[in-house]
N, C-alpha and C positions, 0 to 999 in steps of 0.2 A: 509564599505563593504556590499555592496546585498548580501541578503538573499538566497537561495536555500530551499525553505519550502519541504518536503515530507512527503505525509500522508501515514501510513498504517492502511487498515483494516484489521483485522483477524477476523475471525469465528473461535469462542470459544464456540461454541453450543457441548453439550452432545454428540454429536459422535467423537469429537474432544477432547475426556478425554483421559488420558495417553499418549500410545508412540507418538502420532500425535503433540499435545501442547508441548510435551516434545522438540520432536526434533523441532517445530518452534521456541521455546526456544534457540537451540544449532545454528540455522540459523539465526537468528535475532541477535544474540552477534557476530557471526562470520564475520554478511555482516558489524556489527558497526566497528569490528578492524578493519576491511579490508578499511573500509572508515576512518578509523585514521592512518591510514600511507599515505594517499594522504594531502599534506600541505594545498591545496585549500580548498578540503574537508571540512579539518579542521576548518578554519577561514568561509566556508561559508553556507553548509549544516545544517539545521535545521532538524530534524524529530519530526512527531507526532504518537502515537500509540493508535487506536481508538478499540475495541474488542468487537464484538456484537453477545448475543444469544439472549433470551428474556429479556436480560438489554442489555442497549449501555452504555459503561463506556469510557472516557474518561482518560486512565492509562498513558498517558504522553502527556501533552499539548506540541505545538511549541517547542523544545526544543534543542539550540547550541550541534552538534557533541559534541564539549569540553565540557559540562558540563552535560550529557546524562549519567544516570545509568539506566540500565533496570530494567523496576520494575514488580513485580512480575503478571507472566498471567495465570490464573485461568479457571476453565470450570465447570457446571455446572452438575450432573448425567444424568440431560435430558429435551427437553423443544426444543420452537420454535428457528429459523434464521432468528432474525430483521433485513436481511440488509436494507430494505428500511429505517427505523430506522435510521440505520446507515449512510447512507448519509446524512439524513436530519441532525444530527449531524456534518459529517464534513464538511456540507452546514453552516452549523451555526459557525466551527472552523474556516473554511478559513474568513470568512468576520471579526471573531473577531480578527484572529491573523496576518492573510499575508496583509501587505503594499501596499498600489496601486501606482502606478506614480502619481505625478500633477505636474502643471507647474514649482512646487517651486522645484520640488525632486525626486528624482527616487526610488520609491518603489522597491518592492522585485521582484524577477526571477517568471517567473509562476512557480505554484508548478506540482509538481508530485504524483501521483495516484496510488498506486499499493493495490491490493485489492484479499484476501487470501480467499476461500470458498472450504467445502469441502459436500456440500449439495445445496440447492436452495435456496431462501427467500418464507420465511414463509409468511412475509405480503406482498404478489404479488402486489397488488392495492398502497401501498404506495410505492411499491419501483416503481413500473411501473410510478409512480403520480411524484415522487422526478428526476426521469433520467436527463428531461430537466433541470430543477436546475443545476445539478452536470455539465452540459456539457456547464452554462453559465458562470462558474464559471475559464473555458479557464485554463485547465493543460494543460499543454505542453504535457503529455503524461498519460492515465491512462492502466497499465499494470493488467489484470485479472488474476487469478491461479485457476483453478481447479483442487481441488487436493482429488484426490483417484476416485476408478470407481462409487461414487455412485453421485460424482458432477453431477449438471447441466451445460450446456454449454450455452445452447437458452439463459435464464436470464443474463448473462454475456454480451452475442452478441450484448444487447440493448445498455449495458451502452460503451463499446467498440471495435472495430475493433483489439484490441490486444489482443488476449486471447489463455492464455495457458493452457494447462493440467500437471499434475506429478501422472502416474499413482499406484504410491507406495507412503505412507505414513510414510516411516522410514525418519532416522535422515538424512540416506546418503542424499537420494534426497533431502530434504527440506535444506541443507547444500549447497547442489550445485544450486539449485534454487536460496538460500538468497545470495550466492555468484554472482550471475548473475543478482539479483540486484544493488548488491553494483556496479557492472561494468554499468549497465543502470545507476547509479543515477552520476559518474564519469562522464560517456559520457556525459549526459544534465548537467551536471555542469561545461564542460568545452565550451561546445557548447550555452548554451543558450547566448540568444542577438548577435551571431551571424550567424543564421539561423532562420529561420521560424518551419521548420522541424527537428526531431528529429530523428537522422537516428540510429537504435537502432545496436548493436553487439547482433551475433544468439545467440538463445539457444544454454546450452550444448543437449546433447542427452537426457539427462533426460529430460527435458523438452520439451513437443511435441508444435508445431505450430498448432492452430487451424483457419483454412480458413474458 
């Protein structure tokens, strides 16, 4: 069975201490059952969870739906937003974990991108420097979040044309957000290899579309 790899990044930088980590916490468990009662899901979805403030940590490499415990996500009192950092990290997980095609064999599904900020990057120049990287590296789809009024939106815009906002930081929202991924990562798991395009399902209302 092909793989379905999914990276997430989160920002876990100091503004993102308490009820915010919390309830990504209560979103991230919720979108996992939700994607354990689909069968496919199950046998084929991988997730990764990658977490960057001034460290980039690697808190769940590749890892089969079935055998995925959430391990515990942390934030620091206060300090910079490596997301450039952070790509070059999951520049460096896709090549070590996801499967390519060749003649003999049919590698893994392209993966998927979803990427949590609730601030800017701190190290503008590497993140600006890593873009093209992340965009050779062919996700079927990378989904942005901006979440709270103090995000940026421009730094997003670079890395993708999908980018959303949640202008509250409680549990609710970030519940129905991580819920609306689990329905994006459904759709391209039923879809991929048989389209080119990824034809996504709207947001809920919580979640704004950003043009």
């Amino acid at each position: 069975m092909r793989r379905l790899p999914v990276y997430l990044l989160i920002d876990t930088s100091g503004s993102m201490k308490g009820e915010p980590i919390e309830s990504v916490k209560v979103g991230i468990e919720s979108m996992i059952a939700t994607l354990r009662q689909d069968p496919y899901a199950l046998e084929t979805v991988n997730i990764s969870i990658i977490t960057y403030d001034r460290e980039v940590k690697v808190i769940l490499p590749l890892t089969p739906l079935e055998d995925l415990q959430l391990p515990n996500i942390t934030t620091p009192d206060s300090g910079p937003t490596h997301t450039g950092a952070a790509l070059e990290q999951l520049c460096h997980q896709v090549e070590q974990e996801v499967s390519l095609s060749t003649p003999e064999r049919k590698g893994d599904w392209m993966p998927l991108l979803f990427i949590m900020t609730d601030g800017h990057p701190s190290d503008i120049m590497v993140y600006n420097k890593i873009i093209p990287e992340v965009k050779k590296k062919k996700f079927a789809s990378i989904i942005a979040c901006a979440a709270g009024m103090k995000a940026r939106i421009e730094p997003l815009k670079l890395l993708t044309d999908q980018v959303y906002s949640l202008d509250t930081m409680d549990s609710s929202s970030f519940k129905t957000f991580f819920k609306w991924v689990s329905d994006l990562i459904e759709v391209g798991n039923k879809s991929v290899g048989a389209t080119d395009g990824l034809i996504l399902p709207p947001p809920p209302e919580e979640v704004n579309v950003i043009i």
